[in-house]
C-alpha positions as CSV (number, residue, x, y, z in Angstrom):
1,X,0.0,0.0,0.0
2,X,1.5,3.2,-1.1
3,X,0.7,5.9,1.7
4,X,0.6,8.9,-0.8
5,X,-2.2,7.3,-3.4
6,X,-5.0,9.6,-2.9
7,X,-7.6,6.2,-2.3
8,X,-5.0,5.5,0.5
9,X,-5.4,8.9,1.5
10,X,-9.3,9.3,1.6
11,X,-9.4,6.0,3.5
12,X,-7.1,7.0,5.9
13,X,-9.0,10.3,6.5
14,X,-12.5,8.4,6.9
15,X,-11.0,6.2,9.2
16,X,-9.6,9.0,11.3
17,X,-13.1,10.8,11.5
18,X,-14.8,7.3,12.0
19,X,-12.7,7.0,15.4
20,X,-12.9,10.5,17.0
21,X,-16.9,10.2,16.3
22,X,-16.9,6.9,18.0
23,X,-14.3,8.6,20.6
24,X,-17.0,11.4,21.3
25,X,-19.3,9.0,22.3
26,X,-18.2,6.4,24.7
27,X,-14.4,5.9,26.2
28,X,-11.8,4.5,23.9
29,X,-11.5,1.0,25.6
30,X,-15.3,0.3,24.5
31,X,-14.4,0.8,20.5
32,X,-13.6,-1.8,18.4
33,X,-11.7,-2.1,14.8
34,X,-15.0,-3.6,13.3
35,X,-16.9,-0.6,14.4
36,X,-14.5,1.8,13.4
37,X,-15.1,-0.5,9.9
38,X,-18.4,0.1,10.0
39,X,-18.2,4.0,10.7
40,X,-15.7,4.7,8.0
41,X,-17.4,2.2,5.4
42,X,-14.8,-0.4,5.0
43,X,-13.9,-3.5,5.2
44,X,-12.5,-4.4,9.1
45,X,-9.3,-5.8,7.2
46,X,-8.9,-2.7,5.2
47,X,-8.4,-0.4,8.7
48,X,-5.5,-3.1,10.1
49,X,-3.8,-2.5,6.7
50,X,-3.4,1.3,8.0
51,X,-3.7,1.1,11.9
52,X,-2.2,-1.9,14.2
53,X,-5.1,-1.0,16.5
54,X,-7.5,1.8,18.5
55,X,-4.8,3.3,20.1
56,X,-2.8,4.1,16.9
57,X,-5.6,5.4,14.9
58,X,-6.7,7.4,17.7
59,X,-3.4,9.0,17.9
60,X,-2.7,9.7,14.4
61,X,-6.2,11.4,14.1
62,X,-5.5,13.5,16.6
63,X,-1.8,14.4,15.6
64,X,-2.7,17.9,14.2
65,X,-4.2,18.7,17.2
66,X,-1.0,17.9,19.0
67,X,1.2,20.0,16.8
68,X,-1.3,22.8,17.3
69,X,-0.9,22.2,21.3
70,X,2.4,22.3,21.1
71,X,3.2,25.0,18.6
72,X,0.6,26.8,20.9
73,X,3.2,26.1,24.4
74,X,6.2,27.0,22.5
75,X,5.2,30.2,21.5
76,X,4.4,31.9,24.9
77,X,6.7,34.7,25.5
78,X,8.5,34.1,28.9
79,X,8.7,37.2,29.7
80,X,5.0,37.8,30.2
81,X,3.4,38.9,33.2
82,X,2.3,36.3,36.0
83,X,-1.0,37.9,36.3
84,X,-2.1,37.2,32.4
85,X,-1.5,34.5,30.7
86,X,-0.3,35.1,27.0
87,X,-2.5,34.3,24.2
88,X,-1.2,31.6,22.6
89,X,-1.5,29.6,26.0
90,X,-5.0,31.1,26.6
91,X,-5.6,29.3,22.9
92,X,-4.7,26.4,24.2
93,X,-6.4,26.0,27.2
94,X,-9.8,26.7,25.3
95,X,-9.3,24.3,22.3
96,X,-9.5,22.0,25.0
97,X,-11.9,23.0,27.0
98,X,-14.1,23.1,23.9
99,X,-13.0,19.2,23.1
100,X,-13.1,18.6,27.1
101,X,-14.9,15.0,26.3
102,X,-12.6,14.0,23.9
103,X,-9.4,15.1,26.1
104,X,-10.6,13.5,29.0
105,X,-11.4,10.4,26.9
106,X,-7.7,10.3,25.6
107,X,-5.9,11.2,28.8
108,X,-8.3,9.4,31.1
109,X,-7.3,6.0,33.0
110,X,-9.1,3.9,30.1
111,X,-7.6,7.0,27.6
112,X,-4.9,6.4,24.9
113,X,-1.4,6.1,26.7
114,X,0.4,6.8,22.8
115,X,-1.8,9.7,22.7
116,X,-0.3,11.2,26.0
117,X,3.6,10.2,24.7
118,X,2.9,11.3,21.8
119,X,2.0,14.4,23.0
120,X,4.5,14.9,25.5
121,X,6.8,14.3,23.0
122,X,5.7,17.1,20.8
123,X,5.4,19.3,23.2
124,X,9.6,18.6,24.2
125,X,10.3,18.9,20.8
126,X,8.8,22.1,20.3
127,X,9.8,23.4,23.7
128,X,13.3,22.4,23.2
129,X,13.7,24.0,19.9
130,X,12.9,27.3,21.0
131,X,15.2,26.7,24.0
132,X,17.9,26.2,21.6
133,X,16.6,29.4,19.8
134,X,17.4,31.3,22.7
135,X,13.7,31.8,24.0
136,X,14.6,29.8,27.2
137,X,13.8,31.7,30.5
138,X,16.9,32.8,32.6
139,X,18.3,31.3,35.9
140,X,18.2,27.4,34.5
141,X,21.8,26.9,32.6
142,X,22.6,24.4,35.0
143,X,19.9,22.1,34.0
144,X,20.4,20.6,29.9
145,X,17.2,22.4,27.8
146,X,15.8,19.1,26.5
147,X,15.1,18.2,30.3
148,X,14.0,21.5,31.3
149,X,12.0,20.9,27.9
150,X,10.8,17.5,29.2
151,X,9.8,18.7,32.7
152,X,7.8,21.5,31.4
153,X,5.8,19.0,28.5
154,X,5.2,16.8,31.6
155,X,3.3,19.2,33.5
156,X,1.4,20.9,30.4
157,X,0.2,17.0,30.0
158,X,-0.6,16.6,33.9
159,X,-2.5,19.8,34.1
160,X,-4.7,19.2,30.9
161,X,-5.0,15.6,32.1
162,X,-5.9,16.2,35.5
163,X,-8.4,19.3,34.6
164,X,-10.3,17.0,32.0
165,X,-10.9,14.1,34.0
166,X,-11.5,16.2,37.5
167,X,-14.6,15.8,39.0
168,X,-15.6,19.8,38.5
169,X,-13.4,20.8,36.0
170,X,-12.4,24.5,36.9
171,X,-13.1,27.4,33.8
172,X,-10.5,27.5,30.9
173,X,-9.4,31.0,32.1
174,X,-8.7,29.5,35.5
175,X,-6.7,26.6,34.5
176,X,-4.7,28.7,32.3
177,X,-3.7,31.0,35.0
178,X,-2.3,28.5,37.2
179,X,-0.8,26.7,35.0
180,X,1.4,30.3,33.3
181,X,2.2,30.7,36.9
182,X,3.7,27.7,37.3
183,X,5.0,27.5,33.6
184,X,7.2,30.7,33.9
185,X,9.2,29.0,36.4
């Protein structure tokens, strides 16, 4: 199967919005291929020719989401005040809050464990190339960038996990506030 045939393509995109439907409607341990197969309108063979399983699928159709996370934590200007959160991190906060089911669904105990790497690891990436860029916050050259960039993925992760899966998730504007307070450490 050649990935860049446009039939390979198209499948591959039905299949992607066939499991975030399914995902907005019931946790991610509950979904099968076959109805992933059914949703998309293929054959249940025709999905394991492009995902190994939930978990991959679910991950790859959320992986422009990801980059849009982390391109959104990267960008926050350091130097900000601790009293306002920037806007690219106020972004952040309410794409997810808007997609709250889905995030807690991914992140959750029954959630998507390559989805919460895989975003981790985004977010180091990003956070480490602008560390190497020179938009690292002062007083940490004692500590290598890609673990400062590590550490700080970590937490953006624990937050959103923990605020989309809490009981009584606190407002978007909330979250985002404690989180640039902490973040600008």
């Amino acid at each position: 199967m050649n990935p860049d045939d446009p039939r390979a393509q198209r499948t591959r995109a039905r299949l992607r919005a066939a499991i975030l439907d399914l995902a907005a409607d019931r946790e991610l341990g509950a979904i099968t291929m076959a109805e992933v197969a059914r949703r998309a309108g293929v054959n249940r063979a025709t999905v394991y020719l492009h995902f190994p399983d939930v978990d991959a699928l679910v991950t790859d159709a959320m992986e422009d989401t990801i980059a849009q996370i982390a391109r959104a934590a990267a960008l926050c200007p350091r130097d900000a005040p601790p009293d306002r959160a920037p806007e690219p991190l106020i972004d952040l906060f309410e794409h997810v809050a808007a997609r709250a089911t889905l995030y807690g669904r991914m992140l959750g105990a029954q959630g998507s464990a390559l989805f919460a790497t895989r975003m981790r690891e985004r977010l180091t990436a990003e956070l480490a190339a602008r560390f190497v860029a020179g938009s690292r916050p002062g007083g940490f050259d004692d500590v290598p960038a890609d673990v400062h960039a590590t550490y700080l993925a970590g937490a953006l992760t624990g937050v959103i996990a923990h605020w989309v899966t809490g009981d009584r998730p606190a407002p978007a504007a909330e979250v985002t506030l404690a989180f640039w307070r902490l973040f600008r450490l």
